[in-house]
C-alpha positions in Angstrom: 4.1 14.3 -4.6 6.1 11.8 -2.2 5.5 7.9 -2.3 9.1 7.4 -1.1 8.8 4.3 1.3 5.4 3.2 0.0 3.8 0.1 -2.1 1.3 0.8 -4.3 -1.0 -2.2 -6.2 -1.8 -1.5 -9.9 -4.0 -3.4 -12.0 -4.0 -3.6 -15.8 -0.3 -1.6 -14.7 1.0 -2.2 -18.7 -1.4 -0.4 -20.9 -1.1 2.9 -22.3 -2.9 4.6 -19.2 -0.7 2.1 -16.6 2.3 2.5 -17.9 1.7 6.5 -17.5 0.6 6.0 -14.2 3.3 3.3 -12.9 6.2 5.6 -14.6 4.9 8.7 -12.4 5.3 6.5 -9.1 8.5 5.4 -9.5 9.5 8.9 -10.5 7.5 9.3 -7.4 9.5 6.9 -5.3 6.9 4.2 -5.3 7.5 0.7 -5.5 4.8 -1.4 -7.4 2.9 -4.7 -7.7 2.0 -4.5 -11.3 -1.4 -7.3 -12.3 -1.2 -7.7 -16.2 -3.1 -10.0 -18.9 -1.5 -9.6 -21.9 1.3 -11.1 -22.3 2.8 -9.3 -25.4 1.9 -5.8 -23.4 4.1 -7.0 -20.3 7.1 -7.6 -22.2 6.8 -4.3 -23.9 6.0 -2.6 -20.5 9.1 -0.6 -20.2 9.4 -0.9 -16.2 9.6 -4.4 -16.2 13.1 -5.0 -15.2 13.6 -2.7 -12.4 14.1 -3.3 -9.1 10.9 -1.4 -7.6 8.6 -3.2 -10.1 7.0 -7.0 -9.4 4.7 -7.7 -12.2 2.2 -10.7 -11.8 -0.2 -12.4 -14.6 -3.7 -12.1 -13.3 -5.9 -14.2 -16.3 -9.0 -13.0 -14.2 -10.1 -10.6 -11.6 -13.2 -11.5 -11.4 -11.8 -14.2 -9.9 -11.6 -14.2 -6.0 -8.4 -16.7 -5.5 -6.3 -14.4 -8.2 -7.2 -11.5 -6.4 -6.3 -13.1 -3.1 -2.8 -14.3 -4.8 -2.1 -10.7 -6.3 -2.8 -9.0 -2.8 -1.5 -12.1 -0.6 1.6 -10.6 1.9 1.2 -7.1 1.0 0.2 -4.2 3.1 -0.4 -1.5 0.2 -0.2 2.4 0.9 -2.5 2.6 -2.5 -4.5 0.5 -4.7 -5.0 1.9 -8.5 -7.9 -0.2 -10.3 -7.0 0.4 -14.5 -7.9 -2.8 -16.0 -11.0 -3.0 -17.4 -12.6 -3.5 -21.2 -15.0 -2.0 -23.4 -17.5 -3.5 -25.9 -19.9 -1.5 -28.0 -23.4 -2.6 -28.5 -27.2 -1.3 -28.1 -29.7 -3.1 -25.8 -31.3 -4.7 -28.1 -28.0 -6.3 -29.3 -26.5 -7.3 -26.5 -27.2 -10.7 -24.8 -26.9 -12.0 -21.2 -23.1 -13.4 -22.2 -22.3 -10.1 -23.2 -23.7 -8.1 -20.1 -22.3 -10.2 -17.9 -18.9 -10.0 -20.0 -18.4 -6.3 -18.6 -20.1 -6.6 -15.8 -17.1 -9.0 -14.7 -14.3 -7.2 -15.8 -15.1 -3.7 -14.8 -17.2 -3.8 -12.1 -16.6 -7.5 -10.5 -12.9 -7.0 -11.2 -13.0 -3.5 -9.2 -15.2 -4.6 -6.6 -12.6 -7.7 -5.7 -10.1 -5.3 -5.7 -11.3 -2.8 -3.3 -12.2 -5.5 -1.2 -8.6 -6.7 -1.2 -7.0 -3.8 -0.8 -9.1 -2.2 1.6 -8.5 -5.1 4.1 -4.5 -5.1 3.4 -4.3 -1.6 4.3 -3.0 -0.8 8.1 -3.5 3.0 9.0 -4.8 4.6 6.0 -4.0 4.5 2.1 -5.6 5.1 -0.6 -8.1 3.5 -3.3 -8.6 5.3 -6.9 -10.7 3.5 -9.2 -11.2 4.2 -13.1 -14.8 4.8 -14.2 -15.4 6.5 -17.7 -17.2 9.6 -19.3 -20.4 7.5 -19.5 -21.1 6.6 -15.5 -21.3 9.9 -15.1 -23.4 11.1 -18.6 -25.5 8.2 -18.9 -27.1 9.2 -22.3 -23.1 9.2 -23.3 -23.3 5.7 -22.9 -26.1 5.4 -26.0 -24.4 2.6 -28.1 -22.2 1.0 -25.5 -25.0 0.0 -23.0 -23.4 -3.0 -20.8 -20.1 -0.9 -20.6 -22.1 2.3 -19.3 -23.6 -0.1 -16.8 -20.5 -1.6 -15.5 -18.3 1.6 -15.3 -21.7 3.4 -13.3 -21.4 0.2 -10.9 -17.8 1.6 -10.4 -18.5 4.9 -9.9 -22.0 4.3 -7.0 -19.2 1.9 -5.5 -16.2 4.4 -5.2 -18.9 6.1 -3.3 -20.4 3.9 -0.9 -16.7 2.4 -0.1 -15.7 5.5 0.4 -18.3 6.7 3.2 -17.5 2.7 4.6 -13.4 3.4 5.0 -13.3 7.0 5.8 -12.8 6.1 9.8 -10.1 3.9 8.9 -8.2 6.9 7.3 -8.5 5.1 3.7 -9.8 7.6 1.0 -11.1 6.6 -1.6 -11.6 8.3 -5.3 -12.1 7.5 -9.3 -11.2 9.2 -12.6 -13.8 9.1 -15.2 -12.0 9.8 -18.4 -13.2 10.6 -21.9 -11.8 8.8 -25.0 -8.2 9.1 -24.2 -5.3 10.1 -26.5 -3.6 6.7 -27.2 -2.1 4.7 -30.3 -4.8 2.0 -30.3 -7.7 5.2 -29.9 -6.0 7.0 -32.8 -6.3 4.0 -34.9 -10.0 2.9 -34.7 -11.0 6.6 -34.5 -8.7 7.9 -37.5 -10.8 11.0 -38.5 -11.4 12.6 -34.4 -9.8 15.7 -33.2 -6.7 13.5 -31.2 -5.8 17.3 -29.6 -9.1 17.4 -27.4 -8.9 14.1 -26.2 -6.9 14.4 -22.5 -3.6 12.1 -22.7 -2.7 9.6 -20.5 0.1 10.9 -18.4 -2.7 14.1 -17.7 -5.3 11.9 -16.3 -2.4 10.0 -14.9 -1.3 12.9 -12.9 -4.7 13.3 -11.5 -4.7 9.9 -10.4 -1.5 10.2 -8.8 -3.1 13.4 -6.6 -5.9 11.0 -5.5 -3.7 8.3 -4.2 -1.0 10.4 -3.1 -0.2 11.4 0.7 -1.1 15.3 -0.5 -4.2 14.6 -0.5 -5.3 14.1 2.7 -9.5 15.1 2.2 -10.6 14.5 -1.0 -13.0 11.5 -0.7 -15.8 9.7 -2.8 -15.2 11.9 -5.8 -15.2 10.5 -9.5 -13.2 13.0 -11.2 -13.9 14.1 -14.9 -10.7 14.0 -16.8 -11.9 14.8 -20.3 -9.4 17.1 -21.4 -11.1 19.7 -24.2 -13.4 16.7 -25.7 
């Protein structure tokens, strides 16, 4: 796959699954505008330095003016939406605070996104969104209710912004991963089968396809990626 010549916008671009994706565009030929939070993952983030990389602190994409400052002046080919967080809790355990808690920074956060990039693009791009196991098995999502209701949002909007941007030659997809193989999984989930879970520079690879110039009719998909789990 060739990104040689183009810009591509990745948020939450220095965790385990970003830095997977963000090292397959530059091998790529990509350049990058990479939105992080954390500051202790940034300085880790072992693209940091070169020349094809701009990385930007974004406290809050839910937040319209920090989306506007992290897309301000750029015409992107593609737009990879990563960040995102998960909470557990049932139902009856989880309050409005809570809800509204993932609600903002999976599906607000996304939907900004989109928004931002799909009005930067000029002739065509791309737009691959992450949505998760559970927006696509709801009864997965038992246990982990407001996340499972923020990562659906994500996938019904890859959809409908998909049918919306077609005409303007932007397509637009989503991965839906399983648990994925990383350090900080391994360590909260010591006693699971780490071989069936897909790793991150697979499901990387498939997002890469979806916002690559290759694929040129896949649209409104949200792609399982859950390896042998």
């Amino acid at each position: 796959m060739d990104f040689s010549g183009k810009h591509v916008v990745v948020t939450g671009g220095t965790g385990a699954l970003g830095t997977a994706v963000v090292g397959a565009l530059l091998s790529a030929g990509a350049s990058c505008t990479v939105s992080y939070m954390v500051e202790t993952e940034a300085q880790r983030f072992p693209y940091g330095r070169q020349a094809q990389i701009k990385l930007i602190k974004v406290t809050d994409l839910s937040d319209e003016s920090e989306v506007r400052k992290l897309y301000s002046g750029l015409t992107p080919w593609a737009s990879i939406q990563i960040a995102g967080g998960f909470a557990m809790g049932k139902v009856a355990e989880t309050d409005k605070a809570a809800l509204m808690g993932q609600l903002d920074t999976n599906l607000i956060a996304c939907f900004l996104c989109c928004r931002a990039a799909a009005n930067a693009m000029r002739g065509g791009g791309r737009i691959v969104n992450v949505a998760a196991r559970p927006a696509l098995e709801w009864r997965a999502g038992a246990g982990m209710a407001a996340y499972t209701v923020a990562k659906t949002g994500v996938a019904a909007l890859t959809v409908v912004l998909a049918e919306e941007v077609a005409k303007d030659g932007i397509l637009v997809n989503a991965v839906a991963p399983s648990i994925m193989d990383t350090a900080a999984n391994r360590a909260t989930m010591g006693k699971a089968d780490f071989d069936a879970w897909p790793k991150v520079q697979e499901v990387a690879a498939t997002i890469l396809f979806l916002a690559s110039p290759e694929n040129k009719v896949t649209r409104g998909a949200v792609v399982p990626v859950y390896g042998k789990s």
